[in-house]
C-alpha positions in Angstrom: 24.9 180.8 -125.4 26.1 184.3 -123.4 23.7 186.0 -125.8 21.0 183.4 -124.9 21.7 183.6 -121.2 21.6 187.6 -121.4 18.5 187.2 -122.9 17.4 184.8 -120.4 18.4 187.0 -118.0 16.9 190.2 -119.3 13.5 188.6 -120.2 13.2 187.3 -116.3 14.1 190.9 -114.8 12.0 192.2 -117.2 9.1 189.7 -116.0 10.2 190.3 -112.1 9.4 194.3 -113.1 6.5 193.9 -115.0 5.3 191.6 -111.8 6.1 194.5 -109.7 4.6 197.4 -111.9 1.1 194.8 -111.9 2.2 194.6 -108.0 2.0 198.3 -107.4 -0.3 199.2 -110.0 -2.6 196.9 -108.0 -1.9 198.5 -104.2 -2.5 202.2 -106.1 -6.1 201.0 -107.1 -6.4 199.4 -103.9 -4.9 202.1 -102.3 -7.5 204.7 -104.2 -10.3 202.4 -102.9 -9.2 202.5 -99.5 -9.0 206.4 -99.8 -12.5 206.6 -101.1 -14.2 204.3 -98.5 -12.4 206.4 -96.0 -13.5 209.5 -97.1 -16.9 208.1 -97.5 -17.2 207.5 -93.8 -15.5 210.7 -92.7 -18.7 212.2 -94.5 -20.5 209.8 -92.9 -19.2 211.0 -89.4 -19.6 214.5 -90.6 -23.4 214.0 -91.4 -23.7 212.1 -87.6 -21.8 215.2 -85.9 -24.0 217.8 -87.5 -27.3 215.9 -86.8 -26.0 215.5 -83.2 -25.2 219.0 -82.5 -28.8 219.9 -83.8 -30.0 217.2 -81.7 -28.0 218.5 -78.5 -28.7 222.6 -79.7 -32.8 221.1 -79.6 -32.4 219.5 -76.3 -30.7 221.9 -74.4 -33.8 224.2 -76.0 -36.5 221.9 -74.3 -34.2 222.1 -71.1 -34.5 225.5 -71.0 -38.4 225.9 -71.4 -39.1 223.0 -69.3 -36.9 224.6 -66.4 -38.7 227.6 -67.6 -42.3 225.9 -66.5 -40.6 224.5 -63.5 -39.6 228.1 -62.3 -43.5 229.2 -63.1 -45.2 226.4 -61.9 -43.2 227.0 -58.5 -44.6 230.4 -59.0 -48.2 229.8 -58.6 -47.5 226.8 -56.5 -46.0 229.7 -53.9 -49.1 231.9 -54.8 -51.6 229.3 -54.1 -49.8 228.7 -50.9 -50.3 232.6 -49.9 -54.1 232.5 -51.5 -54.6 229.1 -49.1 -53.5 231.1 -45.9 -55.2 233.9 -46.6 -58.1 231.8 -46.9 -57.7 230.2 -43.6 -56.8 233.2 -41.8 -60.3 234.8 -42.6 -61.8 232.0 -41.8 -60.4 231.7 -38.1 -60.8 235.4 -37.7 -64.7 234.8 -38.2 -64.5 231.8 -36.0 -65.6 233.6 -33.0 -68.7 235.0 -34.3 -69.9 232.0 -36.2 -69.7 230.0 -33.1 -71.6 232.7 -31.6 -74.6 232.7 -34.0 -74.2 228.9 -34.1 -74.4 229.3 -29.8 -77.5 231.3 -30.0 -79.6 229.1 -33.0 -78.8 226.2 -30.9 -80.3 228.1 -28.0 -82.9 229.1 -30.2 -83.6 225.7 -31.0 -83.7 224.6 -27.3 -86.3 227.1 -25.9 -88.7 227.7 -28.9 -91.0 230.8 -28.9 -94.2 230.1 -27.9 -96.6 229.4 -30.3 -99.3 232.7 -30.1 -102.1 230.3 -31.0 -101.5 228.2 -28.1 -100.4 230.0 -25.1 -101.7 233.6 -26.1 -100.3 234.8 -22.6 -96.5 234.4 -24.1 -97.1 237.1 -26.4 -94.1 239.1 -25.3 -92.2 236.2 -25.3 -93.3 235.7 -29.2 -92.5 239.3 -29.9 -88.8 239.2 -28.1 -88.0 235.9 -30.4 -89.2 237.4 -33.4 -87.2 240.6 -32.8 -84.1 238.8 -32.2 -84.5 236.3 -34.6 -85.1 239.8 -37.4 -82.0 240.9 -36.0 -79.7 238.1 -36.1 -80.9 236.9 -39.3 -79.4 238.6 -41.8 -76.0 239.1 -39.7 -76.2 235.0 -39.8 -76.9 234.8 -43.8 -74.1 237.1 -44.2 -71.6 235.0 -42.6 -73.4 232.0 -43.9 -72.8 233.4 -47.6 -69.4 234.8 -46.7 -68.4 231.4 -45.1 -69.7 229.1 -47.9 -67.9 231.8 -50.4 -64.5 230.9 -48.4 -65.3 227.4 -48.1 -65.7 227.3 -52.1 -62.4 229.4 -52.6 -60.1 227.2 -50.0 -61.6 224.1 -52.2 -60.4 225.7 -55.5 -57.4 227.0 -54.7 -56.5 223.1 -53.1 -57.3 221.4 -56.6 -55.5 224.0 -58.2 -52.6 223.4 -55.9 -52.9 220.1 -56.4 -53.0 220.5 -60.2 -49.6 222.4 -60.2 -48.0 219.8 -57.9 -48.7 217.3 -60.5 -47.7 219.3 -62.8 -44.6 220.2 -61.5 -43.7 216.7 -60.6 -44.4 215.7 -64.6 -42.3 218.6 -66.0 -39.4 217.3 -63.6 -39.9 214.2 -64.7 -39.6 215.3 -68.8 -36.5 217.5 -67.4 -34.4 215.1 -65.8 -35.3 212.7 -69.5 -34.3 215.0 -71.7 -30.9 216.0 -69.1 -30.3 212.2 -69.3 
């Protein structure tokens, strides 16, 4: 019966260690699993790092060139500007004589030369007009032409101004999106 009881004995130990052999052997393949779903996602969060690097490397690039338009769209904004006054300035410095031709065709208009085939005696009258009309003439399609021209360049230069403003307002726009 001792040998029976040894044997007893011996068979359950060996049981209790083949339970824990099983026992581990099962946390090592576990454990193995776990190792490769963790490596797994550290790849995983490798891939994600890289592509957000190249992300941030291509946004900070767009940055760049859009504060790059900024700067030059400033640029002609201020030259526009400068073009604008210039305009106005010549302009105001012609002011003077324009309302001075403008004064005279007005009193042109007022006291019409005589018509020669009516009232022959205002022949000299005729004759001063048409003199003074040859003489002004010209002077006032110059400044008519020279006027108009200025007219036509203060237009352009206020819808390109106002082209650049919109510009500049949709670039700031696209830069404060892609800071964000």
């Amino acid at each position: 019966e001792a040998a029976s009881t040894a044997q007893d004995s011996l068979a359950t130990r060996k049981a209790r260690r083949e339970e824990e052999l099983s026992a581990l052997t099962r946390d090592l393949t576990l454990s193995e699993d776990r190792q490769a779903a963790i490596a797994r996602e550290i790849r995983m969060i490798e891939r994600d790092r890289k592509a957000l690097n190249a992300e941030l490397l291509r946004t900070a690039q767009r940055v760049t060139q859009l504060e790059e338009q900024l700067a030059a769209t400033e640029d002609r904004l201020r030259r526009l500007g400068t073009n604008e006054d210039a305009v106005r300035a010549s302009l105001a410095e012609r002011q003077d004589v324009l309302s001075e031709v403008l004064a005279a065709l007005q009193r042109i208009g007022q006291h019409p030369p005589p018509a020669l085939a009516v009232r022959p005696k205002d022949a000299l009258g005729a004759v001063r007009s048409a003199l003074l009309l040859n003489a002004v003439m010209p002077e006032i399609h110059l400044e008519a032409q020279a006027l108009a021209g200025d007219l036509s360049t203060l237009r352009q230069v206020r819808l390109s101004s106002a082209a650049e403003r919109d510009r500049l307002v949709a670039d700031a726009r696209r830069l404060t999106e892609e800071q964000a």
